[in-house]
C-alpha positions in Angstrom: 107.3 104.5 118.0 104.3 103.2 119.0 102.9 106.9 119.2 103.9 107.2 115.7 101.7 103.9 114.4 98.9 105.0 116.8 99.0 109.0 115.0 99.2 107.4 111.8 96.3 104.5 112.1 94.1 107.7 113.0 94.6 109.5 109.0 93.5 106.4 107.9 89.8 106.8 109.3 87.4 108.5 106.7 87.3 112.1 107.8 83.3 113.2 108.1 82.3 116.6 106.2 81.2 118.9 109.0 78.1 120.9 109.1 79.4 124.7 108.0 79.0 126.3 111.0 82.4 127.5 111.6 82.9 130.0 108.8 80.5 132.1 107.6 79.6 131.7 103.3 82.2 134.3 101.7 81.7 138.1 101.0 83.7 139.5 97.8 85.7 142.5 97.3 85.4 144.2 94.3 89.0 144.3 92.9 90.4 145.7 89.9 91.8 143.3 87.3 95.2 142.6 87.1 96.5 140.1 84.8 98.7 137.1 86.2 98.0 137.4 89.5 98.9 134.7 91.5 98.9 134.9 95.8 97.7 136.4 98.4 99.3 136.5 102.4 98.4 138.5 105.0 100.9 140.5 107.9 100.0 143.4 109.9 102.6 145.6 107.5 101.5 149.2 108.9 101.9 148.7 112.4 98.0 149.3 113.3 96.9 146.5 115.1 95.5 144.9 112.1 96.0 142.4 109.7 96.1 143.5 106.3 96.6 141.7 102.6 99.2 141.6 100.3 98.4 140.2 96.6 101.0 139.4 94.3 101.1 139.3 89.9 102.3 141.7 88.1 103.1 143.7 90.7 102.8 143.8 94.6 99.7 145.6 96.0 98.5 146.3 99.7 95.1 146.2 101.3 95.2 148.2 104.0 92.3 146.8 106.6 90.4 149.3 108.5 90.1 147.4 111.4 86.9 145.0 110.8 87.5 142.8 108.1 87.1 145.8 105.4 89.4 147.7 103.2 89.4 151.2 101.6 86.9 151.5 98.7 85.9 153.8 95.5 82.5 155.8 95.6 81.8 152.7 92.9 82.0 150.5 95.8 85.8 149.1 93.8 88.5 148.1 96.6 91.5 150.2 96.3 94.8 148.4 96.8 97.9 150.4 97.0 100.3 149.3 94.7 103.8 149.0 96.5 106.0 147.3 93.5 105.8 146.8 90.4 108.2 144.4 87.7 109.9 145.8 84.5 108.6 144.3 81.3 110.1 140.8 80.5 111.0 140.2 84.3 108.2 137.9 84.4 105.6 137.6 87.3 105.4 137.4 90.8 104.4 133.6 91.6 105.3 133.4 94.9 105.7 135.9 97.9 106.1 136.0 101.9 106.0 138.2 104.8 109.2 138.3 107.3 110.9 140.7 109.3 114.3 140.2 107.2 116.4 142.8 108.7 115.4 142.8 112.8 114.0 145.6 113.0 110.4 144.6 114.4 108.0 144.7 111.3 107.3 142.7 108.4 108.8 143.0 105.2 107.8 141.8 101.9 109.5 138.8 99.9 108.8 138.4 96.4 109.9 135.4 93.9 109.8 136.4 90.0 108.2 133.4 87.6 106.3 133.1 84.9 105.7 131.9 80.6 108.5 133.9 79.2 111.9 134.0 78.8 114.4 135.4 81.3 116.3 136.0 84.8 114.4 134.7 87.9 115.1 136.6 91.0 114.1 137.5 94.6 112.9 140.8 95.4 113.1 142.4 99.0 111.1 145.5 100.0 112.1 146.9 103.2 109.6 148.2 105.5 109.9 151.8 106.9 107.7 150.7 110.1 104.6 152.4 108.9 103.7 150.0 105.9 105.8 152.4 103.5 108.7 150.1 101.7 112.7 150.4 100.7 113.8 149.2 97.9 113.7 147.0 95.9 116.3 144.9 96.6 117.0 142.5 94.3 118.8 138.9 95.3 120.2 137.2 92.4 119.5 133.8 91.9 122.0 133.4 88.6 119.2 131.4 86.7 117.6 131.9 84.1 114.7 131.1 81.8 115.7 130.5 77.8 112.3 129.2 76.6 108.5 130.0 77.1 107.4 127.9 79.3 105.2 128.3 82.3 108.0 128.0 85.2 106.3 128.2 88.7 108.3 129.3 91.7 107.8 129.2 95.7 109.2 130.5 98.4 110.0 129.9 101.9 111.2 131.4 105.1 113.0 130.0 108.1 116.2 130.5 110.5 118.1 127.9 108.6 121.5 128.3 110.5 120.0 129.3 114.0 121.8 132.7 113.6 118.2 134.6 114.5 117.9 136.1 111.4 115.2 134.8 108.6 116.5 133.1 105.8 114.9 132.2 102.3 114.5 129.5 100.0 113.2 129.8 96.6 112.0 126.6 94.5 111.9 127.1 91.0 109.8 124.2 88.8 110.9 124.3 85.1 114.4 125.0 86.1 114.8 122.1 88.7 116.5 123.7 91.2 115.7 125.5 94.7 117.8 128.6 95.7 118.9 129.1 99.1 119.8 132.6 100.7 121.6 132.9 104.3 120.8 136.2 105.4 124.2 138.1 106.8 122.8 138.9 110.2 123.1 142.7 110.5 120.4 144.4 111.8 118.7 146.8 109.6 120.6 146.4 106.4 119.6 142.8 105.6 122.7 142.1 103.6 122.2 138.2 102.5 124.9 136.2 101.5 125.2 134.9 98.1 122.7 132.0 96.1 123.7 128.4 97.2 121.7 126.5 94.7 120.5 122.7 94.6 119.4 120.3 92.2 115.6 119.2 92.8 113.1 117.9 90.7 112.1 119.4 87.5 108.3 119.9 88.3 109.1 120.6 92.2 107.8 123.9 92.7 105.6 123.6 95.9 108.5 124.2 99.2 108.1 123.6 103.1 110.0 123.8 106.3 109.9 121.2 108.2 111.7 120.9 111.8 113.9 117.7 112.0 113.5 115.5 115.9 115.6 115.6 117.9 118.0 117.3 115.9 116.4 120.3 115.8 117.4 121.3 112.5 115.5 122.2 109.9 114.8 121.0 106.3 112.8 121.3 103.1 110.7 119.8 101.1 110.3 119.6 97.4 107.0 118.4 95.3 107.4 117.3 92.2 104.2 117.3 89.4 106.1 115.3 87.0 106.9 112.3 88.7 106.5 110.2 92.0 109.9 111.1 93.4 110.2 114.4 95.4 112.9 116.0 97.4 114.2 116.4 100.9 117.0 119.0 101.7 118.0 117.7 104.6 119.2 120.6 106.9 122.2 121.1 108.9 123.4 123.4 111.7 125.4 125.7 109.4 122.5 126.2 106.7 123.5 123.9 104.6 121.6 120.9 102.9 122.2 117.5 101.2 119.5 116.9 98.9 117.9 113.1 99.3 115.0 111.4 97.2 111.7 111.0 99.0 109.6 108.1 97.0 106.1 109.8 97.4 104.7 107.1 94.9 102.2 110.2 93.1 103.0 112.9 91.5 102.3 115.6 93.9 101.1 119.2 93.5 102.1 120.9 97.2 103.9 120.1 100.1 103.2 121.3 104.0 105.0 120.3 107.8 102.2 119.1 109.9 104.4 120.1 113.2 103.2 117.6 116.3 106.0 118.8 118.7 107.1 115.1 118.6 106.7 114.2 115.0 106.6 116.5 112.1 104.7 114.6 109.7 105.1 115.7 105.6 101.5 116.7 103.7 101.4 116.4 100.0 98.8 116.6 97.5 98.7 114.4 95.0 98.4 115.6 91.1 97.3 112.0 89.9 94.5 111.0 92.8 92.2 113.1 94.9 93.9 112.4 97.6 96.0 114.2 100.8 99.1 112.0 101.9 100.8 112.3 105.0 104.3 110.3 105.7 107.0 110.7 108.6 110.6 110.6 108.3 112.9 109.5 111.5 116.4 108.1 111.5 116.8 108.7 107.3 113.6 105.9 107.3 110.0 107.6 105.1 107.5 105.8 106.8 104.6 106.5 104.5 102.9 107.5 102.6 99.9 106.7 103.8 96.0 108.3 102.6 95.5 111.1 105.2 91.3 110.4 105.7 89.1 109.4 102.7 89.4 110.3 99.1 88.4 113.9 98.6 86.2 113.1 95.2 88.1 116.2 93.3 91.7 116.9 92.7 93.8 119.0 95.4 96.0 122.1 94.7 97.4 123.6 97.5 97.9 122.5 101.5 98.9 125.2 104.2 99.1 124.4 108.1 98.0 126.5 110.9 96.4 127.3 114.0 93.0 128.5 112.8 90.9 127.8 115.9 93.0 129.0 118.4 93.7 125.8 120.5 97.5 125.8 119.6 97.5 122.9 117.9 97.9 122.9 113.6 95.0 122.6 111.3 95.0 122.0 107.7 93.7 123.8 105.1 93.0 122.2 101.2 92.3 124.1 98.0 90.3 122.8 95.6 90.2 124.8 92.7 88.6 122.3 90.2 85.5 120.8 91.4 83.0 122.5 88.9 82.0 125.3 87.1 82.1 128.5 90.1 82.1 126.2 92.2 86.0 125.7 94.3 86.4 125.2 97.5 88.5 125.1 100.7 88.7 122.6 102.8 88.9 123.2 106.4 90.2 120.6 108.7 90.5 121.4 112.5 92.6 119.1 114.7 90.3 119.5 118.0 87.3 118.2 115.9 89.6 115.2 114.6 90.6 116.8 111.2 87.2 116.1 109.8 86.1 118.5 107.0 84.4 121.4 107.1 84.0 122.6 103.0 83.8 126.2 101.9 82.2 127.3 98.5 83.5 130.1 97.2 83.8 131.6 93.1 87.4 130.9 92.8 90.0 129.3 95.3 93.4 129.3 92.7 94.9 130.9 95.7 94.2 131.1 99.6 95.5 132.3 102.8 94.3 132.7 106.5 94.7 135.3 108.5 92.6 137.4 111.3 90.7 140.0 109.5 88.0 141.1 111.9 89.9 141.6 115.2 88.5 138.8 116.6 91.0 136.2 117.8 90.5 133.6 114.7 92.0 132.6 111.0 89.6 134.1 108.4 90.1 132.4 105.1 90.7 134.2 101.9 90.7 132.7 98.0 90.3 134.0 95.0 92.2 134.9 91.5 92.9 137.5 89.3 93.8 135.7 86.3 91.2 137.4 83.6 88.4 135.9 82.3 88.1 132.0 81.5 85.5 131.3 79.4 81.8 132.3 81.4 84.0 132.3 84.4 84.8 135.6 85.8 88.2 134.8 87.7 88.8 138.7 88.9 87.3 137.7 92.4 88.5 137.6 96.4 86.4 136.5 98.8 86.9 136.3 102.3 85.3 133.5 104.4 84.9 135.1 108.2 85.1 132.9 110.8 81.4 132.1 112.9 82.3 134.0 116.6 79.6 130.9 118.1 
């Protein structure tokens, strides 16, 4: 315990902005524009060596990298994704998407989550890779909801091994409908035959999902936001892949959630919709302890939080969008546990979305924002810029 207060008296010491020295200032792709487009992850899909990029919207489309950080281009200079998938009209969009191997066979497959303004069914999509970046499918999971209004209905989704079978599971959190979906996945290699939708109530508003690994149990859970309200959710996990939903009083209304994995203490991130602010709260023996202002207030609101390892020093680092700071001007926030999770902020045109991932082959996260969402007023949102790391 004392560890705990002694972690937890260090978020709240005002984190310092670094000098930018550790990522180089963004260079843009030219990408066609594609309406609704909402995420981007990255997964070495083709079996190359090299990490490429996956954007969903409308559809599913590939960027195949050529090994340093670039991607196949027109004589017009235009980047040419591949288009893997695309949704029938009134299906809705693809909010929210992931990259697992679902069926054992050794390379990464492609998870996609239907959202979006308009009426209808929402549904998870699987696209099987062949092992050369050339897809099955699709393979549609049914979730048995469905949408009956217009109303903008945002969805995300995770992976884990919920019931320590060895085989990646999904969850799928689905805001205006206040529930999150749970798929088991049946455990034959190859096939990926997953077991019906077990469905829980969460928060209407609770969109934004995370795994987070449960000491010393060793289970896992997930955790809901909520935008509408200062309660969110915790499905607490059990050895079978089952869950018992509990309340988490947050005391904001948050955007995002992320598992800030200490290998002692997993410690729950959420952005706050109502105060520029990153919070950070613990959970051991059924007790929230939290939460608590991780660092000083960021001065503009906070979208989305993602942890990982970006420097290489195997311990997790966070990562902040913030989309709404000014006029072309968004930003991530880099925050690197070996220089004490002070800030380093990056500019770039557009940060709706981001993702990390190495690009250039050379052992460290890249960062990558951007949005294809049309054009919003003088803003041009059909942009995706990647931010290289500095090799220094």
């Amino acid at each position: 315990m004392k560890r705990l207060f002694a972690v937890i008296s260090l978020c709240l010491i005002p984190a310092l902005t670094l000098a930018q020295n550790n990522y180089h200032d963004p260079e843009y792709l030219k990408v066609p524009s594609v309406s609704t487009y909402s995420q981007t992850v990255t997964g070495d899909l083709d079996q190359d060596g090299d990490t490429d990029l996956v954007a969903f919207g409308a559809s599913v489309f590939l960027f195949r990298n050529l090994g340093d950080g670039t991607f196949e281009t027109d004589s017009s200079g235009n980047t040419l994704p591949e288009r893997i998938f695309q949704l029938n009209i009134g299906d809705g969009y693809i909010q929210s998407g992931a990259l697992e191997d679902v069926n054992g066979d050794g390379v990464k497959d492609i998870i996609a989550s239907t959202s979006g303004q308009t009426a209808g069914t929402r549904n998870i999509y699987l696209l099987l890779n062949t092992g050369a970046g050339r897809f099955w499918g699709p393979i549609k999971l049914e979730t048995g909801l469905s949408q009956s209004t217009n109303s903008f209905s945002a969805a995300s989704v995770v992976t884990a091994d919920f019931n320590g079978d060895g085989f990646v599971d999904i969850a799928a959190g689905f805001s205006f409908l206040g529930k999150t979906v749970v798929f088991l996945n049946g455990g034959t290699a190859g096939i990926a035959p997953f077991l019906p939708a077990v469905t829980y109530d969460t928060p209407v508003g609770g969109a934004g999902l995370s795994v987070i690994r449960n000491y010393p149990e060793e289970t896992l859970s997930i955790i809901s936001s909520n935008q509408n309200g200062p309660i969110s959710n915790i499905l607490v996990g059990s050895a079978d892949g089952s869950f018992t939903v509990e309340e988490l009083v947050v005391g904001s209304k948050t955007r995002d959630t992320a598992s800030l994995d200490l290998g002692y203490y997993n410690f729950m991130l959420f952005t706050s919709a109502e105060r520029s602010e990153l919070l950070i709260a613990v959970r051991i023996a059924n007790a929230l302890y939290g939460p608590f202002p991780f660092g000083a207030n960021f001065g503009a609101s906070i979208k989305d939080v993602q942890t990982t390892d970006v420097d290489g020093d195997q311990l997790p680092d966070i990562l902040l969008s913030q989309p709404w700071v000014g006029t072309g001007v968004d930003r991530v926030i880099v925050m690197t546990s070996s220089q004490g999770y002070a800030r380093e902020e990056l500019t770039f045109k557009d940060t709706y979305q981001f993702c990390s991932g190495d690009l250039n082959g050379d052992g460290k996260q890249d960062i990558v924002a951007g949005s294809w969402n049309g054009t919003s007023g003088p803003i041009n949102r059909d942009v995706l810029g990647i931010a290289f790391s500095a090799s220094n």
